[in-house]
KOLKOL-792588 format. One record per residue: x, z, y of N, C-alpha, C in turn; residue in three letters. Coordinates in pm, whole numbers, padded with zeros to 5 digits, always signed. Layout:
N
XZYXZYXZYAla;...
***
This chain:
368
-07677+00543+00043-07787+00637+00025-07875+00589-00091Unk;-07932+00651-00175-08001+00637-00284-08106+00672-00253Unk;-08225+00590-00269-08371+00611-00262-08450+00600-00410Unk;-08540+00695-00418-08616+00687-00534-08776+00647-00498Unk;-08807+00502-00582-08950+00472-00566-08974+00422-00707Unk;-09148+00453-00709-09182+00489-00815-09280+00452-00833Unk;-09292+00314-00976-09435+00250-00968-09532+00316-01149Unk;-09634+00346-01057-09752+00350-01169-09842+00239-01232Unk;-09889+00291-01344-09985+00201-01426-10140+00258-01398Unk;-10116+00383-01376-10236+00449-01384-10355+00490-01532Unk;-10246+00462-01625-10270+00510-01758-10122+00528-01826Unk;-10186+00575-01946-10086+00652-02070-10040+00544-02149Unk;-09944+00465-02130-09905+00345-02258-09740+00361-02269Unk;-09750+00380-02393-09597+00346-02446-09529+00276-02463Unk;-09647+00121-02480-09591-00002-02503-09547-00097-02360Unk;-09585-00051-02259-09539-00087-02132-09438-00086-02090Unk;-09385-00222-02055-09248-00238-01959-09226-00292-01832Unk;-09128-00221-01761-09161-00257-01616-09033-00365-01579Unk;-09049-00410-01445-08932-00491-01427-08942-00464-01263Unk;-08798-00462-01212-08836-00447-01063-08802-00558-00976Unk;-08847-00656-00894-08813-00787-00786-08762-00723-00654Unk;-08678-00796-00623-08628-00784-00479-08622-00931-00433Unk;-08701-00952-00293-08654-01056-00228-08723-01181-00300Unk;-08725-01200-00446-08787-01308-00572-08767-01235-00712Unk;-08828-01322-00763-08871-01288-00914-08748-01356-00981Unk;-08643-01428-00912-08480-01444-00905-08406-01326-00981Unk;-08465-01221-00878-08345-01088-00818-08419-00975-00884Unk;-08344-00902-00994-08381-00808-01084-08296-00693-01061Unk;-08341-00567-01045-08313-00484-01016-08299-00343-01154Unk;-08136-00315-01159-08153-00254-01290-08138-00065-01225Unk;-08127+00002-01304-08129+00136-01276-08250+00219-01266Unk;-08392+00175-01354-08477+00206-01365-08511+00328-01499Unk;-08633+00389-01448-08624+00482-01584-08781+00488-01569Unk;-08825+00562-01717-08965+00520-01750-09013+00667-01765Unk;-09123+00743-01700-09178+00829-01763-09301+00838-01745Unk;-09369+00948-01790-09515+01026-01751-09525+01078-01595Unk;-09597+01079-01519-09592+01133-01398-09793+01117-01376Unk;-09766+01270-01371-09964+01273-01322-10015+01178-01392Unk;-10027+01199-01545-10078+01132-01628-10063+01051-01627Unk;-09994+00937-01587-10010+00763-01536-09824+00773-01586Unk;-09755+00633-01687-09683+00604-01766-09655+00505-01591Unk;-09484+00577-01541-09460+00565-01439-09296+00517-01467Unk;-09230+00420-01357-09095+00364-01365-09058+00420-01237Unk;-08951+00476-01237-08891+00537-01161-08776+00460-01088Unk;-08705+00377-00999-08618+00312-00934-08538+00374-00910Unk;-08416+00396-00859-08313+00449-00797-08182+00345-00742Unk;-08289+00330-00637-08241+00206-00520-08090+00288-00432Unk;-08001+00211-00435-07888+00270-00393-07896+00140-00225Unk;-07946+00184-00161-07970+00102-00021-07834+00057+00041Unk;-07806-00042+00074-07701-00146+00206-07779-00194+00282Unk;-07740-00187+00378-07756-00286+00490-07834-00454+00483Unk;-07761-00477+00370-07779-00615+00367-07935-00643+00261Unk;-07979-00500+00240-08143-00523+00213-08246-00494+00240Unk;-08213-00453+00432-08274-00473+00496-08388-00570+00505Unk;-08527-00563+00539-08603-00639+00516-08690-00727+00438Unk;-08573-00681+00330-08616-00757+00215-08743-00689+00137Unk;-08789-00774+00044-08927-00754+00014-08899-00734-00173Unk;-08954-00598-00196-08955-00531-00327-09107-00497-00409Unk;-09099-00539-00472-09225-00541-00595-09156-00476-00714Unk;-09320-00424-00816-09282-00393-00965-09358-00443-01021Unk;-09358-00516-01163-09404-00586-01209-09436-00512-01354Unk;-09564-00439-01429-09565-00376-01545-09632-00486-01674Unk;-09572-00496-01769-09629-00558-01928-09668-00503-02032Unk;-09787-00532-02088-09774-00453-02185-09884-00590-02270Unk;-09969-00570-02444-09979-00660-02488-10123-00715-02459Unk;-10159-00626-02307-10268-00729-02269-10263-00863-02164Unk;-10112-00823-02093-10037-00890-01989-09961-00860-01909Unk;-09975-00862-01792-09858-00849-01676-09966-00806-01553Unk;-09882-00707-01500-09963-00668-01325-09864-00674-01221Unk;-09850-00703-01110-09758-00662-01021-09820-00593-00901Unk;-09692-00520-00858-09739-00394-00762-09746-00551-00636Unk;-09816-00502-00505-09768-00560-00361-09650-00563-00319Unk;-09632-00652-00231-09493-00586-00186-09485-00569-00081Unk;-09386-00465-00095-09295-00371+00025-09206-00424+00109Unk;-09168-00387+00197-09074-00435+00279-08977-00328+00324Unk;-08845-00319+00272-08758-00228+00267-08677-00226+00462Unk;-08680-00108+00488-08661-00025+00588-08515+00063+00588Unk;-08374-00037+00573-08296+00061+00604-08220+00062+00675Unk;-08247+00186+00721-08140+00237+00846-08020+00262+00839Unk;-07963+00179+00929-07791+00213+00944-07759+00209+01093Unk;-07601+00298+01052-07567+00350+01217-07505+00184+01243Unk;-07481+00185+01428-07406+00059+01473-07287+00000+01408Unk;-07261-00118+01425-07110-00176+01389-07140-00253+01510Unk;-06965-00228+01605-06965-00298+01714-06876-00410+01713Unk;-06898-00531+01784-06792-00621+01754-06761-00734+01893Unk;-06612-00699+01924-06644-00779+02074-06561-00925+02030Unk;-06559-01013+02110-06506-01216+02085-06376-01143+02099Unk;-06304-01045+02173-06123-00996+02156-06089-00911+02185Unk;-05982-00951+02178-05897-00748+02202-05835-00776+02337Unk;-05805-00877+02393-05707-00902+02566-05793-01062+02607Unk;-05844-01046+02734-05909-01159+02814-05840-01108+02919Unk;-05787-01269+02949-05727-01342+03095-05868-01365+03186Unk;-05816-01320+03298-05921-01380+03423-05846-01394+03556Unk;-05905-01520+03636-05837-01487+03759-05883-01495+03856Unk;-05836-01389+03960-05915-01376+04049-06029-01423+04134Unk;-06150-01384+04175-06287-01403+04183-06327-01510+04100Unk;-06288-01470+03935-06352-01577+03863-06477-01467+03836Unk;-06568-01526+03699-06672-01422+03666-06652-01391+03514Unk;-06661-01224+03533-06615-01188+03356-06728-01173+03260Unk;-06718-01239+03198-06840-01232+03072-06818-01176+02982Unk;-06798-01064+02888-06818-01039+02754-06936-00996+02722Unk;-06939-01039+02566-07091-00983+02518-07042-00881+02373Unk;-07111-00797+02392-07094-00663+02326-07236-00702+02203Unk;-07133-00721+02072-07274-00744+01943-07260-00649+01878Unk;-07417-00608+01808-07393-00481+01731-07509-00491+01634Unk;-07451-00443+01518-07559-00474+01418-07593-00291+01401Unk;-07722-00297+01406-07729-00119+01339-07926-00157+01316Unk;-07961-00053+01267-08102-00034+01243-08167+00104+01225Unk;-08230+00155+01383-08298+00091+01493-08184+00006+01569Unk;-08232-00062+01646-08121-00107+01768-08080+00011+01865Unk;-07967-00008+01902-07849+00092+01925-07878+00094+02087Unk;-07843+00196+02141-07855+00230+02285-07691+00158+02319Unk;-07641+00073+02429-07529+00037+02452-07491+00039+02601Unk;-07385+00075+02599-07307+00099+02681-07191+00097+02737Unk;-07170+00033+02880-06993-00011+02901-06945+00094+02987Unk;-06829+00132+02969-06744+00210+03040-06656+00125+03107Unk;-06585+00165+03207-06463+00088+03303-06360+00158+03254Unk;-06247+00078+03321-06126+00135+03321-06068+00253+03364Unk;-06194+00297+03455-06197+00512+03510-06307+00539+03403Unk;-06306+00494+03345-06454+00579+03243-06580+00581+03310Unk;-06617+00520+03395-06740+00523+03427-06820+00409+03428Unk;-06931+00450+03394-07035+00314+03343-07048+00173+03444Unk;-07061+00091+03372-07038-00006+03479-07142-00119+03394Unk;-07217-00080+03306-07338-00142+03303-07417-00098+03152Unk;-07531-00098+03083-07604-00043+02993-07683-00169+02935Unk;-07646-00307+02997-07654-00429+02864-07554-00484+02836Unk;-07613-00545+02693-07542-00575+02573-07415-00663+02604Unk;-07443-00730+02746-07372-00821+02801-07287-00754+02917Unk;-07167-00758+02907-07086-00732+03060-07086-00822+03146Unk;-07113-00857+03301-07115-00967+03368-07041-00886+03497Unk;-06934-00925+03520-06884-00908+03662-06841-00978+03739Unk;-06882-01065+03857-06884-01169+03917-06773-01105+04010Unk;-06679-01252+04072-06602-01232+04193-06474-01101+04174Unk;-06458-01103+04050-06351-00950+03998-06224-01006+04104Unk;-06170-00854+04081-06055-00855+04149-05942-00803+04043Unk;-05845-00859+04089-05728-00732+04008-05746-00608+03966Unk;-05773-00532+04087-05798-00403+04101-05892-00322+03942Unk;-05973-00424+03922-06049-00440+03781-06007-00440+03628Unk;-05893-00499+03686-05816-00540+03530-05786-00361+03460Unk;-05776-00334+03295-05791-00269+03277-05854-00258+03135Unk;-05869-00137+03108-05911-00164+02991-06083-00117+02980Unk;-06193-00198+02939-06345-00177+02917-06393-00129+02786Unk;-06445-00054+02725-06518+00046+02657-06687-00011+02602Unk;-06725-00032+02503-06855-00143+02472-06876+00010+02374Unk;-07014+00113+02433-06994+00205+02266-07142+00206+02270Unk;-07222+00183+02144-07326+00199+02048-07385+00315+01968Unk;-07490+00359+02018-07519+00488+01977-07712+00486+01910Unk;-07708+00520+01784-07806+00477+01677-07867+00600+01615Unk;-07986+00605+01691-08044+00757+01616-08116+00722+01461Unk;-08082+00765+01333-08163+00743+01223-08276+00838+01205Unk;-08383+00801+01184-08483+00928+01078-08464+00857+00963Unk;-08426+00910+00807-08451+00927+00731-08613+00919+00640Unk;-08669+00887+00574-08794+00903+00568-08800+01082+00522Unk;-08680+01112+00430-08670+01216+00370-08504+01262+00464Unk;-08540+01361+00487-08413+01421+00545-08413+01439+00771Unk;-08327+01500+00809-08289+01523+00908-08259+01435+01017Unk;-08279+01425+01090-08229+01290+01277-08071+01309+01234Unk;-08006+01177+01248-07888+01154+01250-07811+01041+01343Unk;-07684+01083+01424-07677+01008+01538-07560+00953+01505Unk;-07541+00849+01467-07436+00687+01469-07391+00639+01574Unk;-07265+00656+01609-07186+00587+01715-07090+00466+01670Unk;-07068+00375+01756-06964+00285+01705-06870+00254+01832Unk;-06761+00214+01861-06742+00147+01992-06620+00064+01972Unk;-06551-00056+02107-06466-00143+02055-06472-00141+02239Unk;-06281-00159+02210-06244-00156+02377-06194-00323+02390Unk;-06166-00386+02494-06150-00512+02519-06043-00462+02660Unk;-05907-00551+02654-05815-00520+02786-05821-00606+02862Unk;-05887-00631+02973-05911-00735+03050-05825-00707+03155Unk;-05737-00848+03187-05640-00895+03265-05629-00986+03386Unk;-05678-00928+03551-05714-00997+03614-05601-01045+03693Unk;-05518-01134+03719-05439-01175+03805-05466-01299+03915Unk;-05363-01321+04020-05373-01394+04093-05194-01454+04134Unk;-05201-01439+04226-05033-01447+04311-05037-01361+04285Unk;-04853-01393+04252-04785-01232+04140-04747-01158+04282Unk;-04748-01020+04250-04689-00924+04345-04548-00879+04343Unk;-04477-00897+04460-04310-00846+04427-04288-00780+04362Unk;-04165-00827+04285-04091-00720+04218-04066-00569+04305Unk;-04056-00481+04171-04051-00323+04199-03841-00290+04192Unk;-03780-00220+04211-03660-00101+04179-03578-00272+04200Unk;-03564-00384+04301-03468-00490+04356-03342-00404+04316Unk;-03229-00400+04286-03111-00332+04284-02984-00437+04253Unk;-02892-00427+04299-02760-00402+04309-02672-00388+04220Unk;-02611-00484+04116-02580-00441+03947-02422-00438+03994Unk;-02370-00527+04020-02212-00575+03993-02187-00683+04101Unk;-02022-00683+04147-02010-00764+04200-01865-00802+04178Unk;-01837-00962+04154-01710-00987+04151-01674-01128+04235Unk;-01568-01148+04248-01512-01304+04320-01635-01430+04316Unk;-01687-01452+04225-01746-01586+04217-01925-01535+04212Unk;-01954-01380+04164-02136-01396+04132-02138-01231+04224Unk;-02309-01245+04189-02325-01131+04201-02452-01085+04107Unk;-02443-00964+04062-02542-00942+03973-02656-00839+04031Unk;-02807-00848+03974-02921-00765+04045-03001-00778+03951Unk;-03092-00683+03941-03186-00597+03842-03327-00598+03935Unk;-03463-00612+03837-03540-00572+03886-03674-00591+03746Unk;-03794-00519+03840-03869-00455+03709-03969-00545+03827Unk;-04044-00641+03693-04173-00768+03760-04281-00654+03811Unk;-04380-00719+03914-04474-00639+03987-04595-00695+03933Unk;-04697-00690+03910-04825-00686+03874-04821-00850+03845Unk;-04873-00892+03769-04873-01022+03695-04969-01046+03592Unk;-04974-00903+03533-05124-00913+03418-05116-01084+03311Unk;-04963-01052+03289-04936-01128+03120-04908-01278+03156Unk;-04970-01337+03319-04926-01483+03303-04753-01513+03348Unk;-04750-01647+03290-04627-01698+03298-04541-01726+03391Unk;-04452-01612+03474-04433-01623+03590-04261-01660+03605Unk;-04205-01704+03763-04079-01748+03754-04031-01655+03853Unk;-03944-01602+03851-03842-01534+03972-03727-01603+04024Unk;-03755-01679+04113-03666-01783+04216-03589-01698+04283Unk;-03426-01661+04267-03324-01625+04307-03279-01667+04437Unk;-03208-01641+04591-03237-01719+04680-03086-01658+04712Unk;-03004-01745+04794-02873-01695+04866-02851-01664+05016Unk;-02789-01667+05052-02778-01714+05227-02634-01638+05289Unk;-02580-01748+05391-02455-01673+05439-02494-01586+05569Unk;-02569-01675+05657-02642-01561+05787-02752-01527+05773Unk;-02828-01514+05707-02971-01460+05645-03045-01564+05757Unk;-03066-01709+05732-03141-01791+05803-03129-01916+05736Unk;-03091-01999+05643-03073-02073+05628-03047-02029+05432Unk;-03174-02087+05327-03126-02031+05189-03156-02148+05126Unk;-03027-02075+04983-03050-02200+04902-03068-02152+04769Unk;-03122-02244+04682-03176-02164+04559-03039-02156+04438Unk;-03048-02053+04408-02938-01970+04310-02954-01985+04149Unk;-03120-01996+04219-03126-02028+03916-03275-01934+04016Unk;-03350-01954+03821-03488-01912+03825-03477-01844+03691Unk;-03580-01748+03698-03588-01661+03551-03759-01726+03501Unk;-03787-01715+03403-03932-01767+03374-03969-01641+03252Unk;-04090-01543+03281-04117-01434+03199-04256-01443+03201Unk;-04337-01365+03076-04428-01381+03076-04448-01191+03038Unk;-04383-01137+02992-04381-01001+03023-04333-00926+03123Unk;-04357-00765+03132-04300-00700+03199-04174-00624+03200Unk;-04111-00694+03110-03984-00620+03049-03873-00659+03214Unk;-03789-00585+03218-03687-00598+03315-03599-00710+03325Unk;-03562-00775+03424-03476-00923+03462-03370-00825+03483Unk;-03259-00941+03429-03087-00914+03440-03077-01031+03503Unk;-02998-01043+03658-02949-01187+03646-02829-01165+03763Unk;-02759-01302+03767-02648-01313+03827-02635-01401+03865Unk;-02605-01430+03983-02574-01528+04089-02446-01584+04112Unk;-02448-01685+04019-02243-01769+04044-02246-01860+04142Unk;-02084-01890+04138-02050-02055+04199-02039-01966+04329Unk;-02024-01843+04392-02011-01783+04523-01846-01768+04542Unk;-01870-01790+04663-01671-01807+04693-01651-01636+04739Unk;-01533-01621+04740-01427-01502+04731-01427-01439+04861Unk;-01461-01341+04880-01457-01184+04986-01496-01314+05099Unk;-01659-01296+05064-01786-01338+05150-01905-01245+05139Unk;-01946-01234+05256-02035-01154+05257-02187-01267+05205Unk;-02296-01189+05123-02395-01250+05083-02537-01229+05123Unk;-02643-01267+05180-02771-01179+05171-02862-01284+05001Unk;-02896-01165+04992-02958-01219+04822-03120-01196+04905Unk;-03201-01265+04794-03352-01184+04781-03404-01286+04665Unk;-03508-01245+04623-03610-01334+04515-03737-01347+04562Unk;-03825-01474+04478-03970-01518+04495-04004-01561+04424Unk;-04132-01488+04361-04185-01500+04240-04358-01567+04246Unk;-04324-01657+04186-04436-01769+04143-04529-01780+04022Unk;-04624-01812+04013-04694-01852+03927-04791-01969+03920Unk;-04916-02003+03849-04965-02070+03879-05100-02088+03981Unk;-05090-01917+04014-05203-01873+04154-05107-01925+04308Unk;-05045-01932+04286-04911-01930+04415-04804-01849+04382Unk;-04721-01810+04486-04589-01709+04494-04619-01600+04619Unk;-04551-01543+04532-04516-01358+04592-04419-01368+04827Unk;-04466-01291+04867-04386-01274+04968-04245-01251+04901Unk;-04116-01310+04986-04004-01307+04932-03951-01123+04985Unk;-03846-01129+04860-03835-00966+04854-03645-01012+04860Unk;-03620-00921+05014-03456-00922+05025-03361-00771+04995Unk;-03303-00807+04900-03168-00762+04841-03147-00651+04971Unk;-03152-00440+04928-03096-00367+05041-03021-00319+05009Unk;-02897-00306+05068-02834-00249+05052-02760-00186+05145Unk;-02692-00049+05120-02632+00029+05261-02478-00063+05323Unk;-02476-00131+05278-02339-00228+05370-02383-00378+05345Unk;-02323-00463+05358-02318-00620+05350-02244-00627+05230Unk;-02324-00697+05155-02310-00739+05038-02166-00842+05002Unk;-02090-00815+04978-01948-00944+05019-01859-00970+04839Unk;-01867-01059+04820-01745-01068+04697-01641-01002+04724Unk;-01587-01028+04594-01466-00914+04585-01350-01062+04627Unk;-01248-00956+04664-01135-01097+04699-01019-01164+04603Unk;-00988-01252+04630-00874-01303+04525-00783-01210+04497Unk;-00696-01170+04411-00581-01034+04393-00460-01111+04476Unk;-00450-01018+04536-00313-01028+04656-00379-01016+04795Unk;-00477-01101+04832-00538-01125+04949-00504-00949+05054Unk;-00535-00880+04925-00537-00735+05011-00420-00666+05045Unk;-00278-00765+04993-00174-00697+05045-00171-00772+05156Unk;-00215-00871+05202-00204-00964+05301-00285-00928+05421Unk;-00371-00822+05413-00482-00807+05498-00386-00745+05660Unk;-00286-00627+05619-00227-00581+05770-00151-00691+05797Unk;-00098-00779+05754-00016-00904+05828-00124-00997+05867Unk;-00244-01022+05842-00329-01083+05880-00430-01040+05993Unk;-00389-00891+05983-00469-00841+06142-00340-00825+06224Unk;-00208-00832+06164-00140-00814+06258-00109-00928+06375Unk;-00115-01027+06264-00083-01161+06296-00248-01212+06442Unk;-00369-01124+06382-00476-01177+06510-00467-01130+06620Unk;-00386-00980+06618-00375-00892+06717-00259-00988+06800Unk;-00185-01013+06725-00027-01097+06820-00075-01202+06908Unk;-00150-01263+06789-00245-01386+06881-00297-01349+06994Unk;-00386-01286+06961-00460-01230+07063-00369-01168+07232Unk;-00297-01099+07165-00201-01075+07271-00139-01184+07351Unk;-00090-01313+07303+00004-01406+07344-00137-01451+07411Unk;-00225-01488+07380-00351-01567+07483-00412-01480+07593Unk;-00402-01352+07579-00395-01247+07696-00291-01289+07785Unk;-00176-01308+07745-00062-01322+07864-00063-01448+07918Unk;-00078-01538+07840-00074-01678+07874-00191-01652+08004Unk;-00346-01652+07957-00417-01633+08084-00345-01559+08176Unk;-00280-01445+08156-00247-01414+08297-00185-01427+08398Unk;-00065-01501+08282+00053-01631+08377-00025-01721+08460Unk;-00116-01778+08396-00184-01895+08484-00245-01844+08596Unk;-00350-01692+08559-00408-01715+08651-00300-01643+08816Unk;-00221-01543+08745-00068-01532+08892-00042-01665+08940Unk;-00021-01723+08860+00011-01867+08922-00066-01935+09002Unk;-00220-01980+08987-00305-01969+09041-00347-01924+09165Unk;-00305-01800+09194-00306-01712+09284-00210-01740+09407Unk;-00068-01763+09341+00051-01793+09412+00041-01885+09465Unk;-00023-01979+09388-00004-02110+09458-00136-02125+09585Unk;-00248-02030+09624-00328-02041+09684-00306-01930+09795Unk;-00185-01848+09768-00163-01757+09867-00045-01854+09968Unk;+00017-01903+09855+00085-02014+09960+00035-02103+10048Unk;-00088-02168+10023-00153-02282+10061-00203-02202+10224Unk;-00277-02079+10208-00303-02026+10297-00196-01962+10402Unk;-00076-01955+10336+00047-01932+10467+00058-02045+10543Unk;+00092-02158+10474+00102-02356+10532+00009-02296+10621Unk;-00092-02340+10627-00197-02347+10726-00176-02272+10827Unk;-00146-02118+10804-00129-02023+10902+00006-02104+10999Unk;+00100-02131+10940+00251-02115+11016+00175-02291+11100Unk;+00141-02406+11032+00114-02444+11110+00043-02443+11303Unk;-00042-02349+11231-00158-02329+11370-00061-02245+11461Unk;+00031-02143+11398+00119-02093+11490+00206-02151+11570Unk;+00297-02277+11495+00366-02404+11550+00327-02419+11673Unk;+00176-02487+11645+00134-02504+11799+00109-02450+11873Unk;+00078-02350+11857+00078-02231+11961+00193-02230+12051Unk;+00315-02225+11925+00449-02179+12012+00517-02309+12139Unk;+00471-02394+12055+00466-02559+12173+00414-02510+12304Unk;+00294-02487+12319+00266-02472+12429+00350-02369+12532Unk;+00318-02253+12466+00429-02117+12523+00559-02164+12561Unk;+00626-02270+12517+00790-02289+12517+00783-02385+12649Unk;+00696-02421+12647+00695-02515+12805+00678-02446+12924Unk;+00584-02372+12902+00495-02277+12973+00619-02185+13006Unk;+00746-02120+12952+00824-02017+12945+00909-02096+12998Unk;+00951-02216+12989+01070-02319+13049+01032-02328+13189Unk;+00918-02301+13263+00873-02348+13378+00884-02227+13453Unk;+00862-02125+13386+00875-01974+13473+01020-01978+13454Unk;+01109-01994+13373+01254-01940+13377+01277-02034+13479Unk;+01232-02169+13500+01264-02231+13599+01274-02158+13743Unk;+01119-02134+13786+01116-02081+13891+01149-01929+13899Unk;+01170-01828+13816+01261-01742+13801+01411-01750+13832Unk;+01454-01837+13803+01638-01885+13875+01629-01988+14001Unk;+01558-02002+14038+01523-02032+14195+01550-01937+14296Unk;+01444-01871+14224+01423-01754+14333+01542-01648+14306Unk;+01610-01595+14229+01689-01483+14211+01828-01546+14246Unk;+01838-01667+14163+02052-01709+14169+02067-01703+14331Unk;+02180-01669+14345+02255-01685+14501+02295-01792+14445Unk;+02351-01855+14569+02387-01998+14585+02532-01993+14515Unk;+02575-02111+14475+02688-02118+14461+02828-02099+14532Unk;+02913-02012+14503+03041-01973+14591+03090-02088+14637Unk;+03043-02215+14608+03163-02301+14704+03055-02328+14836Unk;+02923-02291+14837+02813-02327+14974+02863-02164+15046Unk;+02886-02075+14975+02901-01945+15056+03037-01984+15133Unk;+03176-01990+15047+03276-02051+15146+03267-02138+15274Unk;+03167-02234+15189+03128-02316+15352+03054-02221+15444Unk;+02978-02184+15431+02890-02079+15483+02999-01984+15652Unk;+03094-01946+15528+03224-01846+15584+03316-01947+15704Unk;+03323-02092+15691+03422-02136+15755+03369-02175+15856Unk;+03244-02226+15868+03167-02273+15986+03131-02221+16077Unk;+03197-02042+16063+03160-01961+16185+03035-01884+16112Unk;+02975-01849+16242+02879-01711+16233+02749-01750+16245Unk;+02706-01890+16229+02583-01960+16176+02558-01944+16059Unk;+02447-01905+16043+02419-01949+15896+02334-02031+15861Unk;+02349-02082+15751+02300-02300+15705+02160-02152+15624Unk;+02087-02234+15613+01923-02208+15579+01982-02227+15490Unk;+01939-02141+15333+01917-02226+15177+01805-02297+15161Unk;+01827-02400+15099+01695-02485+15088+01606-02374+14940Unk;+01677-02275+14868+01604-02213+14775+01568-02094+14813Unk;+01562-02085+14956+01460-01928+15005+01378-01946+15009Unk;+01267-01904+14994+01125-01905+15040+01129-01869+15164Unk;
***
């Protein structure tokens, strides 16, 4: 902007020369012109104003061959819109630390200032941002804008804005990985994909994990990233048509992430050696046979088992009957006894006698 100021003598001289000071009698100021103005032999300036002469202090100094006069001096007044300037463009913080930036701005008047959040809404109106105890949730990008009304001495209100954003990055313990997936699988590895979870730029590791019964893991390799770009990785040294459970755990220097396990709609298993799979129906045939022959075997034993305890329990029986029949056989010898007592007739050679002795008859000693 160009300003015109304009020093008098307060008379008519031709022989008068002016000189103009800024700041010292150093600093000479050219672009001057000389005329008549309301009778008085007048120097005309045509100050082209910056910033940087602000404040500074301007005099005119007139000569002529009685001497030298100088005007007072002034103190220059110029207005400029804001320039905003923040310490960076990306600040690390971590969680419930306290965020400081300071928002500088050169303008003249001093500038109305103002912070915006990461939703656009104000989140404070000094020069200084202070947010104590931040969270993640915070991280984001902040907004510092400067707004500078000018008057002109000559001319119209004019409104100067400036502003400068700062991306502030709050992390803690990284958060699981996002889209875990399922890449490839062959005899010895297995391969899996995944996109890092909230981390906000620090240097983090993704610890790969194995396991044969999902209880017992061992570590597989580590990835170490400091962006969010996508992990490729693969898991070797795994033996042939085994089933696997995978998962990862991701660390930093806040701690590590809850571990995140590998889903998938079946059991994860290597692929098998080539041939194995012509071998597979002789190999169930061969468990089924097994299986069968140890079915029969138990059942031989346990018939046997059986036999031999159905026997044990006859012994016993035929014994107790034995004695039984002991007794009865004596008992039956003693009635047949006295059963042929009583029924036999005597023998034919006692009846002959009987017959010769006449018409007596001899008593049997076996009548009753």
């Amino acid at each position: 902007m160009v300003t015109e100021i304009t020093c008098y003598t307060g008379t008519i001289d031709s022989t008068v020369s002016f000189t103009w000071y800024i700041d010292s009698t150093d600093n000479t100021l050219p672009g001057q012109t000389t005329s008549i103005i309301d009778g008085s032999t007048s120097s005309i300036l045509q100050l082209t104003s910056t910033k940087q002469q602000n404040n500074k202090k301007l005099h005119c100094s007139a000569t002529n061959r009685c001497g030298t006069g100088d005007t007072d001096n002034i103190t220059l007044d110029i207005r400029y819109g804001p320039k905003v300037s923040l310490p960076s463009e990306l600040i690390y913080k971590a969680e419930s630390e306290t965020l400081f930036i300071a928002c500088s701005v050169d303008s003249n008047p001093v500038s109305t200032i103002t912070w915006y959040g990461p939703d656009d809404r104000v989140v404070s109106n000094d020069k200084d941002l202070v947010i104590t105890n931040i969270n993640r949730n915070q991280s984001g990008i902040y907004n510092c804008t400067a707004i500078t009304v000018l008057q002109p001495t000559n001319g119209n209100q004019q409104l100067k804005t400036d502003s400068k954003t700062v991306l502030v990055k709050i992390s803690g313990v990284p958060d699981q990985p996002r889209d875990f997936k399922l890449v490839r699988v062959t005899q010895d590895s297995i391969c899996v994909e995944l996109q890092p979870g909230l981390n906000n730029g620090y240097i983090q590791e993704f610890v790969f994990q194995c396991s044969l019964y999902n209880i017992v893991w061992f570590l597989s390799g580590a990835v170490k990233q400091g962006s969010d770009q996508e992990i490729d990785y693969c898991i070797t040294d795994l033996d042939a048509n085994t089933v696997y459970y995978i998962r990862v755990v991701v660390q930093n220097r806040f701690g590590q992430s809850q571990p995140l396990s590998l889903v998938t709609a079946k059991p994860i298993r290597t692929s098998p050696v080539p041939g194995d799979d012509d071998k597979g129906p002789y190999i169930a045939l061969g468990v089924c046979l097994g299986i069968s022959i140890t079915i029969s075997i138990g059942l031989i034993i346990l018939v046997i088992k059986m036999r031999r305890k159905l026997k044990s329990n006859t012994d016993d029986k035929r014994v107790t009957v034995r004695n039984g029949e002991s007794h009865t056989a004596e008992t039956s010898t003693y009635n047949s006894l006295e059963l042929n007592t009583r029924s036999e007739s005597l023998p034919s050679t006692y009846n002959s006698l009987e017959l010769n002795r006449g018409t007596e008859t001899v008593p049997s000693p076996y009548v009753n």
